[in-house]
C-alpha positions in Angstrom: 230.0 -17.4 246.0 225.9 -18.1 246.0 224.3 -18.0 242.9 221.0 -16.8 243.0 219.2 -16.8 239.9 215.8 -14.5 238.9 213.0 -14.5 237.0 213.5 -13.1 233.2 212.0 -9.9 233.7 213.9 -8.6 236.7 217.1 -9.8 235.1 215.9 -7.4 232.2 215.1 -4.3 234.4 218.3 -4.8 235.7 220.2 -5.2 232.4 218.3 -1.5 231.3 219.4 0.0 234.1 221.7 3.2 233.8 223.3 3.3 237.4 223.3 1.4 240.3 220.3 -1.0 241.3 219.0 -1.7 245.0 217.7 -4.9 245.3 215.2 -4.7 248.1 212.9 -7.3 249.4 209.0 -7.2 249.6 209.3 -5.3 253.0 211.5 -3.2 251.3 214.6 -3.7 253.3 218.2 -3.4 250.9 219.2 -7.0 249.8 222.3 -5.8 247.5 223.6 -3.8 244.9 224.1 -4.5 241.9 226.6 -2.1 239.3 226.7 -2.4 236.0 230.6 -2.6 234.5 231.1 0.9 232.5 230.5 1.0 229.0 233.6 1.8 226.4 232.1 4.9 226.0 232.1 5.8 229.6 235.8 4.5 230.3 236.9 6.5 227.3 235.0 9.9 229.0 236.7 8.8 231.9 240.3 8.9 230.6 239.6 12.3 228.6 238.7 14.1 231.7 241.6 12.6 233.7 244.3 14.1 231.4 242.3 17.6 230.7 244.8 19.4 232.0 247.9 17.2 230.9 248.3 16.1 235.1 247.4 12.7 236.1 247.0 12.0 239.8 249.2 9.0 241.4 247.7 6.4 243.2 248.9 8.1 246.6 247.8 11.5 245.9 244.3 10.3 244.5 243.8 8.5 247.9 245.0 11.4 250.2 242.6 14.1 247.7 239.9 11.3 248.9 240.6 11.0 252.3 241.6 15.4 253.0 238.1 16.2 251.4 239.9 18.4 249.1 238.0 19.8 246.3 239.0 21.7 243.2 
């Protein structure tokens, strides 16, 4: 893995961000992404809404929802 490391302030922009970043460079062409691990707060949201209902989805069926297109 390269370690790149950046100036203070852009490590601090990135640290505020709320979603995924695009690193671009001064021409503006896409360097990387960078995404934030979820919060507690969002992982607990997260597991709430996947057992609304009282169904979990497997593995398998979560993959072929994904890959039909199917929608609820």
């Amino acid at each position: 893995m390269t370690k790149v490391a950046i100036a203070e302030d852009v490590a601090a922009q990135i640290r505020a961000g709320e979603g995924p970043i695009e690193l671009v460079d001064s021409s503006g062409r896409t360097i990387g992404l960078v995404r934030r691990p979820p919060t507690d707060i969002e992982i607990e949201r997260a597991r709430s809404r996947a057992s609304r209902d009282g169904h979990r989805l497997s593995w398998g069926e979560l993959v072929a929802k994904v890959q039909g297109g199917a929608r609820d």
